[in-house]
C-alpha positions as CSV (number, residue, x, y, z in Angstrom):
1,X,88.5,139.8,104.6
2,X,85.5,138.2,103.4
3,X,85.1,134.3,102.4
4,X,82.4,132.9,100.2
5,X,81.0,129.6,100.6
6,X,77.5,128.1,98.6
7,X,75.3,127.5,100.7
8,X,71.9,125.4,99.1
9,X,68.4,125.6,100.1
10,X,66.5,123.6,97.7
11,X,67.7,124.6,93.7
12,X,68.4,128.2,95.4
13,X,72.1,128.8,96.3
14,X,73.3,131.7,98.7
15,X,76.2,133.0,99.3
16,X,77.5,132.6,102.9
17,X,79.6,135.1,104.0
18,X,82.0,134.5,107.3
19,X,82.7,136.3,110.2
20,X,82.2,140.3,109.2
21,X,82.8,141.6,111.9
22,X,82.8,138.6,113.9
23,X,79.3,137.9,112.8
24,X,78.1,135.5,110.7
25,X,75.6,136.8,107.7
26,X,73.9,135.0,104.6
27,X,72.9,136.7,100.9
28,X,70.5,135.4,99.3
29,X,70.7,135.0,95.7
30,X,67.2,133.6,94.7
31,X,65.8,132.3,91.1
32,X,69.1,130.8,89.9
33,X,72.2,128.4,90.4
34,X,75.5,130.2,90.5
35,X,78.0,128.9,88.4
36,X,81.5,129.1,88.3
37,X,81.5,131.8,86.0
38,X,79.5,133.9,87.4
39,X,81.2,137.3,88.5
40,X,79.8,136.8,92.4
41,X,81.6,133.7,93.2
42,X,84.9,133.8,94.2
43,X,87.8,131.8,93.0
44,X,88.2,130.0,96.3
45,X,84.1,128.6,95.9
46,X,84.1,127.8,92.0
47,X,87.8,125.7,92.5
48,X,85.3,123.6,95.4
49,X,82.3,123.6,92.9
50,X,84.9,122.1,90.0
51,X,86.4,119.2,92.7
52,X,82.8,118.8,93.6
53,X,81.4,117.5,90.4
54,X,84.9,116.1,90.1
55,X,83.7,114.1,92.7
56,X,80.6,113.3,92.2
57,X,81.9,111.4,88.6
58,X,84.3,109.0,90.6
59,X,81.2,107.9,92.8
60,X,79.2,105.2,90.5
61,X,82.9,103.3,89.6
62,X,84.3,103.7,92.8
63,X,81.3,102.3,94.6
64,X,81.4,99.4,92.1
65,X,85.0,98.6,93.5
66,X,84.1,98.6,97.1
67,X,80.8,96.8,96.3
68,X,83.3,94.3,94.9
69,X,85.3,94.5,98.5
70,X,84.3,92.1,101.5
71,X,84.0,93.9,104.8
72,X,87.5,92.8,105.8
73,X,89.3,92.0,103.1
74,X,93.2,90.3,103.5
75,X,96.5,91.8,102.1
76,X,98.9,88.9,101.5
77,X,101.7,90.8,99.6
78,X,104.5,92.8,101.3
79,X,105.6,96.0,102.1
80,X,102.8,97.7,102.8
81,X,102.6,101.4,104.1
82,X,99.9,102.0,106.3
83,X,98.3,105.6,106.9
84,X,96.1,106.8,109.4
85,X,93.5,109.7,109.9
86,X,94.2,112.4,106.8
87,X,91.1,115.1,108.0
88,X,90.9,117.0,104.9
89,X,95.2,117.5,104.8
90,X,96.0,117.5,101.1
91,X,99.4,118.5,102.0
92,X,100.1,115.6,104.4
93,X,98.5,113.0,101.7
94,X,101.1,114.4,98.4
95,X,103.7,114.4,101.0
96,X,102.6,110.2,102.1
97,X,102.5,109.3,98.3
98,X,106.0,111.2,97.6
99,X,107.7,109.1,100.2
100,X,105.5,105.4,99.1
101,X,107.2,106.1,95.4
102,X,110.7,106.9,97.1
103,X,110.2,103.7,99.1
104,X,109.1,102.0,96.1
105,X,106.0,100.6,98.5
106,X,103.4,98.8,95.9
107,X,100.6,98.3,98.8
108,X,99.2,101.8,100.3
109,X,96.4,101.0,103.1
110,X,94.7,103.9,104.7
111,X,92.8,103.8,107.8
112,X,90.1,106.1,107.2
113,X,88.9,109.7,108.4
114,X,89.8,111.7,104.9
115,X,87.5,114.9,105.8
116,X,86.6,116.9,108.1
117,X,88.7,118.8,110.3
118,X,90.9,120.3,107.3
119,X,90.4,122.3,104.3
120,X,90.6,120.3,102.0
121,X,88.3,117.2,102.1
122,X,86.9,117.3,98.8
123,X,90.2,117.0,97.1
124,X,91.4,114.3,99.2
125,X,88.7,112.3,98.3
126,X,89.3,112.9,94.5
127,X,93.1,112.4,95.1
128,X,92.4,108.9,97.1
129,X,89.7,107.4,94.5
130,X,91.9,108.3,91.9
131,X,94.9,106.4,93.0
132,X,92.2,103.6,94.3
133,X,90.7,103.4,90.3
134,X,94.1,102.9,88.7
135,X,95.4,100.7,91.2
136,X,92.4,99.0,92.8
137,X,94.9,95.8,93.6
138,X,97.6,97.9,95.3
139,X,95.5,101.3,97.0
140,X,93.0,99.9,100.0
141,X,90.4,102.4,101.6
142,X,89.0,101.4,105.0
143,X,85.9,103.8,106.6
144,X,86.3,105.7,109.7
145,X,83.9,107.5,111.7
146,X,84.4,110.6,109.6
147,X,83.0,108.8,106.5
148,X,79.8,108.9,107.8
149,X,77.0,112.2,107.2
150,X,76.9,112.5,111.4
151,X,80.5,113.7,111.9
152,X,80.6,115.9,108.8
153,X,77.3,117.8,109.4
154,X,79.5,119.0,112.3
155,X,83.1,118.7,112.3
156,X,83.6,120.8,108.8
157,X,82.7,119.1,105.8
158,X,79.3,119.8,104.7
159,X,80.2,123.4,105.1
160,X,83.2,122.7,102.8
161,X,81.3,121.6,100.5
162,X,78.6,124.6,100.8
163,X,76.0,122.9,102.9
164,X,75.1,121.3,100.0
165,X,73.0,118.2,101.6
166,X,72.0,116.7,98.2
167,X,75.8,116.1,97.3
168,X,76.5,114.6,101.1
169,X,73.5,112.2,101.0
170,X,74.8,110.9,97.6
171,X,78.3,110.6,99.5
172,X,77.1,108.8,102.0
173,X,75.9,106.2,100.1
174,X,79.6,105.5,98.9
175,X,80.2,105.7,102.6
176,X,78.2,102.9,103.2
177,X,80.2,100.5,100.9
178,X,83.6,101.0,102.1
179,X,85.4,98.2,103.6
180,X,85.7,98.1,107.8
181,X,89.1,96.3,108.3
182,X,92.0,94.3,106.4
183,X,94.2,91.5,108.0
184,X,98.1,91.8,106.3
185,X,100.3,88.8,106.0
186,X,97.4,86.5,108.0
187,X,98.7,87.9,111.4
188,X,98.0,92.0,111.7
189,X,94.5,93.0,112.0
190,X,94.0,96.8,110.5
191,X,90.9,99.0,111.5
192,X,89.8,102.8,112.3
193,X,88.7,102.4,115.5
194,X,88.9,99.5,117.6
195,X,87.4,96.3,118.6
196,X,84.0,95.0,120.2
197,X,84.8,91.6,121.9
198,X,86.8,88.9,121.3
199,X,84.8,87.4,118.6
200,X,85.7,86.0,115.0
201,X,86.8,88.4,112.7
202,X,84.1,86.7,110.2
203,X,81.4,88.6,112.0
204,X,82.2,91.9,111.0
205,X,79.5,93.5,108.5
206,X,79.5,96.8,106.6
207,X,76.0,97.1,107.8
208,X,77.1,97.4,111.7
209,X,80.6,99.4,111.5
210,X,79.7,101.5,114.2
211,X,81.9,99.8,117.0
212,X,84.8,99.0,114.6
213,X,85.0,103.4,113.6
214,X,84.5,104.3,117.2
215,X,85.7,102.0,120.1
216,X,89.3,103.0,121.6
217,X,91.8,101.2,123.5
218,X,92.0,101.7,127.6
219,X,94.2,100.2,130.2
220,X,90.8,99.4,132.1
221,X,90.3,95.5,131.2
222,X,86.9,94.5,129.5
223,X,84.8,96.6,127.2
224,X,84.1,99.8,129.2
225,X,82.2,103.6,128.7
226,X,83.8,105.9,126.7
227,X,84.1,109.8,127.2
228,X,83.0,109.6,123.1
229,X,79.7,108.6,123.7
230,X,77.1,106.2,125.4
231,X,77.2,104.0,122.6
232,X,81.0,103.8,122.2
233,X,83.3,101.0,124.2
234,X,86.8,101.3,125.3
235,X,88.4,97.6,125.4
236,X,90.9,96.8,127.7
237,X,94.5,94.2,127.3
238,X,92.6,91.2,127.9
239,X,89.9,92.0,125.3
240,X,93.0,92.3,122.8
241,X,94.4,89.1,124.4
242,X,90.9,87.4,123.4
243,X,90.8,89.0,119.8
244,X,94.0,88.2,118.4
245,X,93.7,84.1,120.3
246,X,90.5,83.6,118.5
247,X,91.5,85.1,115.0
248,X,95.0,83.5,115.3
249,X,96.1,86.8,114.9
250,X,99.6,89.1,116.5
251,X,99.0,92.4,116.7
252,X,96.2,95.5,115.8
253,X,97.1,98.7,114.0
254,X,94.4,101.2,113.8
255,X,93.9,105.0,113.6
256,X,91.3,107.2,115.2
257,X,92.9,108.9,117.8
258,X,95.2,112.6,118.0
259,X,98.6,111.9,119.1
260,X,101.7,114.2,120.1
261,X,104.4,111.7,118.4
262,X,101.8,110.6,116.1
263,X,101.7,107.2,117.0
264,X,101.5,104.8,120.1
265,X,102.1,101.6,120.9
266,X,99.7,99.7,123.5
267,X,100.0,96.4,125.2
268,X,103.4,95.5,124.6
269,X,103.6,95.9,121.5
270,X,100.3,94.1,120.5
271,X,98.4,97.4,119.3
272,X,100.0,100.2,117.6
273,X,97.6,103.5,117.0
274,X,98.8,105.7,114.3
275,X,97.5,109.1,112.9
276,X,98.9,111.0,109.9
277,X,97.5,114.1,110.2
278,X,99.9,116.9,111.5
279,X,99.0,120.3,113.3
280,X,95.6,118.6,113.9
281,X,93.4,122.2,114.5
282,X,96.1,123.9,115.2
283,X,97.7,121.3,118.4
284,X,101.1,121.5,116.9
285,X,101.3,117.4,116.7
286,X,103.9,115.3,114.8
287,X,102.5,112.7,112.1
288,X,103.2,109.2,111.5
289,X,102.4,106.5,108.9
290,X,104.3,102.8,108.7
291,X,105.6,100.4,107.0
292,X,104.7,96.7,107.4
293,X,107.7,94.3,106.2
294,X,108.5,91.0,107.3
295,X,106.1,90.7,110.5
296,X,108.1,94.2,111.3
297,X,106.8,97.6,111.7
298,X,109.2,100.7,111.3
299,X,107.6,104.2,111.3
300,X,108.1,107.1,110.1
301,X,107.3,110.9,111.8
302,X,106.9,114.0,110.1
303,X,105.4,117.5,110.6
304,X,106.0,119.8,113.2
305,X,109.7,120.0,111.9
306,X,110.1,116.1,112.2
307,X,111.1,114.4,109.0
């Protein structure tokens, strides 16, 4: 079976054809755009073309709202479900809102990482800035490493969209103005990644997210290497201990990380890492998301036949 996907070089788009027999081949198509009428693309390519200039119309009023949004903004207002890493899983996301309106949950925070990975990136986008234009008061979108042109030059999502660079770079600008972190009910400190110290949550820019996408927690005390990367910190019990004392703060819930259960809880209790995005490539994980109440945090597991 063969799959189609645009791939653009310039104003030229080619068809990219996968895996015949287990090799990859390209046909060129030069002189002209294809369109979603045209007889060559297939229905699977013109339904991404459509959700792509779906997309691109969201862009200048939804970058106006985060352009409105500090880089840690504060959610005052209770319940509030709190969702981690989606990676392109429209299924997992319908399935999230279905149970917020059953729960009757006003506040809906995600922690970032929407592409790559899955399918269906494009749409979850569309579906999440949607929901974030009606209800900019009530639907908060933080970044996560995946929001940024890096990861999804690799990890899936620029060939989702046809390796179509010009739409990505204009992306990425929207990227760029996304919030990094939101504090609930003055005690619970919300982010993709992790922390960088034990410094004042007032320091935190848009401009340097880098550390607040990427660090992950370790039982090794102090900020330490990572197996991610050179520039990417593990931070320890005491460097939590340090964060939540300066900020006056109780506990961290962020995202970032694969898990079996779909969530873990760290330091006793302090840190709670949560990811929403079941059968990650195929692993066969469970999926989790939570709800915030009353200082309390009850979860809630789904996927891999766990409801």
């Amino acid at each position: 079976m063969l799959e189609e996907f645009l791939l653009k070089f310039g104003n030229v788009y080619c068809a990219k054809i996968h895996f015949v027999y287990g090799r990859k081949t390209r046909i060129c198509l030069p002189g002209r755009l294809l369109s979603r009428g045209d007889p060559v693309v297939s229905k699977k390519v013109s339904r991404k073309i459509a959700a792509k200039e779906e997309l691109l119309l969201l862009l200048p009023e939804i970058d106006r709202i985060f352009d409105s949004e500090p880089a840690v903004f504060r959610i005052d207002t209770e319940p509030v479900m709190i969702v981690g890493d989606i990676h392109g899983n429209l299924h997992a996301l319908e399935y999230i809102i279905e149970k917020r309106k059953e729960m009757n949950c006003k506040n809906l925070l995600f922690l970032g990482d929407y592409v790559d990975r899955g399918p269906q990136g494009t749409e979850v986008l569309i579906r999440l800035f949607r929901m974030k234009l009606e209800d900019s008061d009530h639907i908060f979108l933080l970044r996560g490493n995946h929001e940024t042109v890096d990861m999804n030059i690799y990890y899936g999502f620029l060939e989702e969209i046809g390796f179509d660079e010009e739409f990505l770079l204009r992306l990425s600008q929207t990227y760029d103005k996304m919030p990094i972190a939101a504090v609930l009910s003055e005690h619970t400190f919300c982010v993709h990644g992790g922390i960088n110290g034990t410094g004042s949550i007032n320091d935190i820019r848009k401009e340097k997210a880098f550390p607040y996408l990427w660090n992950d927690p370790s039982n090794r005390p102090g900020l330490t290497t990572s197996r991610r990367g050179s520039t990417v910190r593990e931070f320890g019990p005491d460097i939590v201990d340090g964060f939540l004392k300066t900020n006056h703060l109780k506990r961290i819930v962020r995202g970032h990380t694969a898990l079996d259960k779909g969530y873990r809880w760290w330091f006793d209790g302090k840190l709670l890492s949560l990811f929403s995005c079941p059968d990650y490539v195929g692993l066969g994980n469970a999926a989790a998301f939570a709800l915030f109440e009353k200082e309390n945090i009850k979860l809630f597991v789904f996927g891999n036949q766990q409801e």
